[in-house]
C-alpha positions as CSV (number, residue, x, y, z in Angstrom):
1,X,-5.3,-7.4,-32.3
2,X,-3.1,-6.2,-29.7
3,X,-2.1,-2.5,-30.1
4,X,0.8,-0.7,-29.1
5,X,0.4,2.4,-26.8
6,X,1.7,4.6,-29.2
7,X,-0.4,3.3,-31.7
8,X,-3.1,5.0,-30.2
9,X,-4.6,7.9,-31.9
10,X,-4.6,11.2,-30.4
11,X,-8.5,11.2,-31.8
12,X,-9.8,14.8,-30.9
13,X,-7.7,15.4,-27.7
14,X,-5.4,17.8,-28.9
15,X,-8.8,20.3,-31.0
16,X,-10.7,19.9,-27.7
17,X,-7.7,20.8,-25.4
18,X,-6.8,24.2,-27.2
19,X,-10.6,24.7,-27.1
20,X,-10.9,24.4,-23.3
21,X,-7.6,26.1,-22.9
22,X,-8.6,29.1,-24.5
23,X,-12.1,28.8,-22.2
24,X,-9.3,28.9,-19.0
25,X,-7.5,31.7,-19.9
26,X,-10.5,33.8,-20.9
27,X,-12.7,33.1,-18.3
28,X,-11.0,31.1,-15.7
29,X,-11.6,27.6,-14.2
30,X,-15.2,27.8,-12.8
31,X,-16.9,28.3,-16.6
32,X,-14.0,25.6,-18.0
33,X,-16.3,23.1,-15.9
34,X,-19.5,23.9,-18.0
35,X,-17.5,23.1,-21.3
36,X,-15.5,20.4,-19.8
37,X,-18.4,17.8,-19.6
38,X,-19.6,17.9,-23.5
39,X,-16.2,17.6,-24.7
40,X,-15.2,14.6,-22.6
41,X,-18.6,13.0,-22.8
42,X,-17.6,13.0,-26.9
43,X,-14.1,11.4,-26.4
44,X,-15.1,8.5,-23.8
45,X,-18.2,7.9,-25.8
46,X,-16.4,7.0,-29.1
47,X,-13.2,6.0,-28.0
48,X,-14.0,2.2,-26.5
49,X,-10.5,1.1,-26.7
50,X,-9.8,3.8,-24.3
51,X,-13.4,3.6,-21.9
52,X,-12.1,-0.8,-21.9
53,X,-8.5,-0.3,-20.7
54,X,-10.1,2.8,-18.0
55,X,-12.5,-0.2,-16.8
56,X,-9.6,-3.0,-16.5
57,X,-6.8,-0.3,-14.7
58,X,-9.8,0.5,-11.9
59,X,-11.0,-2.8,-11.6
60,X,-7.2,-4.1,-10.9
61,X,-6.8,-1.3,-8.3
62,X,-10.0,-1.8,-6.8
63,X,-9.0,-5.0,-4.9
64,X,-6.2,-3.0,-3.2
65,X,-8.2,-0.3,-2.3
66,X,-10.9,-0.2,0.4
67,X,-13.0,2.3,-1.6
68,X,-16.5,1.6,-3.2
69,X,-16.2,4.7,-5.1
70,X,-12.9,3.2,-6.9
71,X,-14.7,0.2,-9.5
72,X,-14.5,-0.6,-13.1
73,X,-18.0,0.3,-13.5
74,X,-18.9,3.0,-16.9
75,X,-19.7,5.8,-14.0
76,X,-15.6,5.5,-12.4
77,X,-14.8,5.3,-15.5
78,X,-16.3,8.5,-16.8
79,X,-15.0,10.4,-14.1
80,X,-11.4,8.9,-14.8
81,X,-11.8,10.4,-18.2
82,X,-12.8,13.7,-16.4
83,X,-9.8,13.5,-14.1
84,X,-7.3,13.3,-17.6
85,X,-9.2,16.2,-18.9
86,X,-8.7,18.3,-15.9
87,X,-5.1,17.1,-16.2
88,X,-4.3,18.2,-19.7
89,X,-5.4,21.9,-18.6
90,X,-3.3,22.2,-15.5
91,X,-0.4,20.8,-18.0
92,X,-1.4,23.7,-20.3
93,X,-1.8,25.9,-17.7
94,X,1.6,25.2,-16.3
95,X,3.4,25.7,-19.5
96,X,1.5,29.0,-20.1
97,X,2.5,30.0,-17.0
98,X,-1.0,30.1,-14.7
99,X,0.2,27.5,-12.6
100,X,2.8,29.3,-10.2
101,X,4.8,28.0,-7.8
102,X,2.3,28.7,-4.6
103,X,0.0,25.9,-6.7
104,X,2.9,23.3,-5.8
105,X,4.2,21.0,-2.7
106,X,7.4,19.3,-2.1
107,X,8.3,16.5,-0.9
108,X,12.0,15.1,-0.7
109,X,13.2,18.2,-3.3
110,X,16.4,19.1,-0.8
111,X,17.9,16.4,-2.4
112,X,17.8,17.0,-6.0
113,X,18.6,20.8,-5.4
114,X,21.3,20.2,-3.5
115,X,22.5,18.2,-6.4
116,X,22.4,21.1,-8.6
117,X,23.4,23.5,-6.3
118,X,26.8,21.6,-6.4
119,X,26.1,21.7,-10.4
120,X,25.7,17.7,-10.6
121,X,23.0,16.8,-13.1
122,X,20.2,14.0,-12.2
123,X,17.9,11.9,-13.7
124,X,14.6,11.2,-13.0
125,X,12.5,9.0,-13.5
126,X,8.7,9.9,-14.2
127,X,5.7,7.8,-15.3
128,X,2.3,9.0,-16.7
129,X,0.9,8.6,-13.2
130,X,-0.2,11.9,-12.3
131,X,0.8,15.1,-14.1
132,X,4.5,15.0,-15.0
133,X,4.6,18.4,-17.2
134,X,4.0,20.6,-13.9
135,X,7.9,20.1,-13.9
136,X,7.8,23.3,-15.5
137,X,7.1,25.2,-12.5
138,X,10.5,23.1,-11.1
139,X,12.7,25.2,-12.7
140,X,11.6,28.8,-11.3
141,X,12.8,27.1,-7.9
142,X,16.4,27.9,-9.3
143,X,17.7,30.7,-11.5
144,X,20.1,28.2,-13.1
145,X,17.5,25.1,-13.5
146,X,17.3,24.0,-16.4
147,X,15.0,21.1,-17.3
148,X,15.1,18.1,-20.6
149,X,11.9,15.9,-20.5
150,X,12.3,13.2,-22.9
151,X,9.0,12.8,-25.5
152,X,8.2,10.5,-28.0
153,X,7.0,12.3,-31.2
154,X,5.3,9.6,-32.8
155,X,2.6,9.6,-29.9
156,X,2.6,13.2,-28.7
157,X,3.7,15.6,-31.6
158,X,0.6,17.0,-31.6
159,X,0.1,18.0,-27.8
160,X,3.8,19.1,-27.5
161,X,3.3,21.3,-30.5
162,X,0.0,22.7,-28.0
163,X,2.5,22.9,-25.6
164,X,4.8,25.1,-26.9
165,X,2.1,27.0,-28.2
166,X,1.6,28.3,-25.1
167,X,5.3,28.1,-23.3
168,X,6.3,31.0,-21.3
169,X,9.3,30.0,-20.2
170,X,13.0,28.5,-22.5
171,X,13.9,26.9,-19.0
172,X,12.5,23.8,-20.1
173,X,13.5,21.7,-23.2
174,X,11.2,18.7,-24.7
175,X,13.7,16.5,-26.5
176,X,11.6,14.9,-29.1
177,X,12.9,11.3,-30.2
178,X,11.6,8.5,-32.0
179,X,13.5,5.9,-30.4
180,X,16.2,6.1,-27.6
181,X,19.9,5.5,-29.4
182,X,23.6,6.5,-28.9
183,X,22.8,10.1,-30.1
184,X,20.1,10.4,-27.5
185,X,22.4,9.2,-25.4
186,X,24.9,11.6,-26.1
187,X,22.9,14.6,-26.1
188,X,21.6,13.7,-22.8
189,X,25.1,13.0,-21.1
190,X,25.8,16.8,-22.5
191,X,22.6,17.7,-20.0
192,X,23.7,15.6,-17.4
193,X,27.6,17.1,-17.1
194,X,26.3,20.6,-17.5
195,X,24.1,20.3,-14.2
196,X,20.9,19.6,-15.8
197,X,17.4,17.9,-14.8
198,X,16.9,15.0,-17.0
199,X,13.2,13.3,-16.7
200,X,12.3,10.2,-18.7
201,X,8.7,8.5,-18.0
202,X,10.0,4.9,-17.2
203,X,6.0,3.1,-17.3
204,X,5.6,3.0,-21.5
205,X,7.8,0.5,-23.4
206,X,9.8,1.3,-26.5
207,X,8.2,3.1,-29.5
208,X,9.8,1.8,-32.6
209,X,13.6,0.4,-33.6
210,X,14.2,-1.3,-30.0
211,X,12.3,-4.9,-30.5
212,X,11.8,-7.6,-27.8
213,X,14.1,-8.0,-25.1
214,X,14.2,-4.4,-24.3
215,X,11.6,-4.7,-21.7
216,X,10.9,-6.3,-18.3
217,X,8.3,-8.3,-16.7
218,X,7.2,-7.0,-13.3
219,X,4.4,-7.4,-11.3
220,X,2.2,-3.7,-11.1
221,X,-1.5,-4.2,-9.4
222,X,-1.5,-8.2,-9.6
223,X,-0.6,-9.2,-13.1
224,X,2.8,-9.0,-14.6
225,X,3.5,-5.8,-17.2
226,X,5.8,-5.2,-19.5
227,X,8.2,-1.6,-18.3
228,X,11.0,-0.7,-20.5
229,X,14.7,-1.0,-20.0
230,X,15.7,1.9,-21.2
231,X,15.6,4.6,-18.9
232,X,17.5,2.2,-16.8
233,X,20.2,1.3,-19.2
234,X,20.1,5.6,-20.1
235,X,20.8,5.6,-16.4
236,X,23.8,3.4,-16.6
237,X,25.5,5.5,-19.4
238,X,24.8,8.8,-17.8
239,X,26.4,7.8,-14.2
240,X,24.3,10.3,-12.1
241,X,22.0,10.3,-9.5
242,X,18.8,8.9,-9.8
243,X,15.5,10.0,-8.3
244,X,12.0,9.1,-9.0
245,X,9.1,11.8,-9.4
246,X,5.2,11.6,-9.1
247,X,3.3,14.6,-9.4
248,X,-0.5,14.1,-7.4
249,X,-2.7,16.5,-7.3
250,X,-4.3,16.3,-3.6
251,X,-7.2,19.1,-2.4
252,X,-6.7,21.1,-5.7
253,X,-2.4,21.5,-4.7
254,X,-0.3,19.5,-6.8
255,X,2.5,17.7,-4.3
256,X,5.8,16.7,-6.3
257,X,7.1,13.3,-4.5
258,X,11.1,13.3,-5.3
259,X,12.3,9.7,-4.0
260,X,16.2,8.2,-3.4
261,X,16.5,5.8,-6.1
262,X,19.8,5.2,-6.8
263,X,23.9,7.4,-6.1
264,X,24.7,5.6,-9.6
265,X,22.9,2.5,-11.4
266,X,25.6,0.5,-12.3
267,X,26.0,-3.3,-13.8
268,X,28.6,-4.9,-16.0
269,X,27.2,-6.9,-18.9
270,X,27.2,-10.2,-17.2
271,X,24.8,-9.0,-14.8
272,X,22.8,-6.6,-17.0
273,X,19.6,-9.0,-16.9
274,X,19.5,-9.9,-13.9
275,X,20.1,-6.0,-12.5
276,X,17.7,-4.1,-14.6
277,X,14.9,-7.0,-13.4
278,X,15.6,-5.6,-10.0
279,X,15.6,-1.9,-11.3
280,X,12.1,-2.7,-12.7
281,X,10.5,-4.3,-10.3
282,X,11.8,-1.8,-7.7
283,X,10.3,1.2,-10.1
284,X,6.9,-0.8,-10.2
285,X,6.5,-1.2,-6.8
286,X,7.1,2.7,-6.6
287,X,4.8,3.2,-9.5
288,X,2.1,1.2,-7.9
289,X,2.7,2.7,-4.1
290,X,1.9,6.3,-5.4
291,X,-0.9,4.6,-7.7
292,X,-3.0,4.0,-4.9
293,X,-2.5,7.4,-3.6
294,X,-4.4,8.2,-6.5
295,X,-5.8,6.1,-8.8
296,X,-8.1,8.3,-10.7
297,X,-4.6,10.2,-11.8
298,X,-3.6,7.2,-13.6
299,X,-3.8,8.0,-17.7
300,X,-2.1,5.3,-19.2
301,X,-5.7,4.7,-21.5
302,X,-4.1,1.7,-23.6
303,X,-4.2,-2.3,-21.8
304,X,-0.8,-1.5,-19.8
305,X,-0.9,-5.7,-18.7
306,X,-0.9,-6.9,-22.5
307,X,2.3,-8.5,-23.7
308,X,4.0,-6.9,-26.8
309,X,3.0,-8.6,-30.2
310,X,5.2,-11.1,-31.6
């Protein structure tokens, strides 16, 4: 039976995180290593589900890659688990402040600052590509940034609750929904008019309460995936610039990619089908651009391709 990606258990993650976190902070990076092993070993071993939709993502990207070391074989595949693990720290780590600024690259930011500068909020669009939660580290570029990630508590209570855990900084604000609806809405066009950084991942379709026809079909790595409409029509109502954001990490430097995507999305009704198509497939073809870049980063562990259940 198909499975919805928040549907997925959080299965030990969240234990073995605050675990190796605590390793980190006491003892720094080097000894994390020696723990690190054991406690991923456990998680890819038991979770097939997980290990199967690792094998089908590398395999897909393997036949756009000229890499033999890129495969869907159980040996990539461990080391993409590896490559989430060492993620989930440096996410950790940012939020608890270890991660400074001199750990982070730029690319394209002039842009978005100069938006606030001028105190003109933006939305960005983010994916689980890469490590989106060093965006805390985005808002010591500014005294006045302040940043709004959107989360979904039914898959990531748990983690976020890590998260704040170990926060150091009020600069950045997880706005925990269960579904995306007028109040969201309303709350965000607050952040937006105030000058705010708004980031929604735009690569997971709906939770719960938003049923079939609020996603899009687009081609991502050869097959057609389902990518939801909402940050799209969320970018409609909130009539602001819109960027995308990957976050890499690149010879042990995290580079934040800030891309033009739109002055303003903007459709009537009439042509609301046909124009969030073009938003999607214009957001996959990003998404699958920086994918290459660096496919082990990619931690969407759940059959991204499979359609959504009748």
């Amino acid at each position: 039976m198909k499975r919805h990606w928040a549907q997925i258990e959080e299965r030990g993650i969240v234990w073995g995180m605050d675990f190796l976190l605590k390793i980190y902070l006491i003892f720094g990076r080097k000894l994390l290593q020696f723990f690190l092993y054991p406690v991923v070993s456990y998680y890819w071993l038991i979770n097939s589900k997980a290990r199967g939709a690792s094998r089908q993502f590398l395999n897909n990207v393997s036949s756009y890659l000229n890499d033999p070391q890129v495969n869907g074989g159980l040996k990539c595949s461990y080391f993409h688990f590896i490559s989430f693990a060492n993620a989930l720290i440096d996410k950790l780590a940012a939020w608890s402040g270890t991660l400074t600024l001199k750990d982070v690259e730029y690319k394209g930011r002039e842009a978005v600052i100069s938006h606030i500068d001028k105190g003109q909020g933006v939305l960005l669009l983010g994916s689980h590509l890469g490590n989106l939660e060093i965006c805390q580290v985005i808002a010591k570029l500014r005294n006045k940034v302040i940043i709004n990630v959107l989360v979904h508590t039914k898959h990531t209570e748990k983690f976020n609750s890590l998260l704040n855990k170990y926060a150091d900084s009020g600069k950045v604000n997880l706005i925990q929904v269960t579904s995306v609806n007028a109040a969201t809405a309303m709350v965000l066009q607050d952040k937006i008019e105030a000058g705010e950084i708004v980031i929604i991942a735009a690569d997971r379709t709906p939770v719960v309460g938003q049923g079939q026809g609020r996603t899009a079909q687009a081609k991502f790595l050869g097959q057609m995936a389902p990518f939801p409409q909402g940050p799209f029509i969320i970018a409609l109502l909130l009539k602001c610039p819109v960027y995308t954001m990957f976050c890499l990490k690149q010879q042990d430097k995290y580079t934040i990619y800030f891309d033009h995507f739109s002055d303003g999305i903007s459709f009537s009704r009439k042509e609301r089908t046909a124009a969030i198509q073009q938003y999607v497939e214009d957001y996959a073809s990003r998404l699958q651009r920086y994918c290459l870049l660096a496919p082990m980063q990619w931690f969407n562990f759940y059959d991204f391709w499979q359609a959504e259940d009748e």
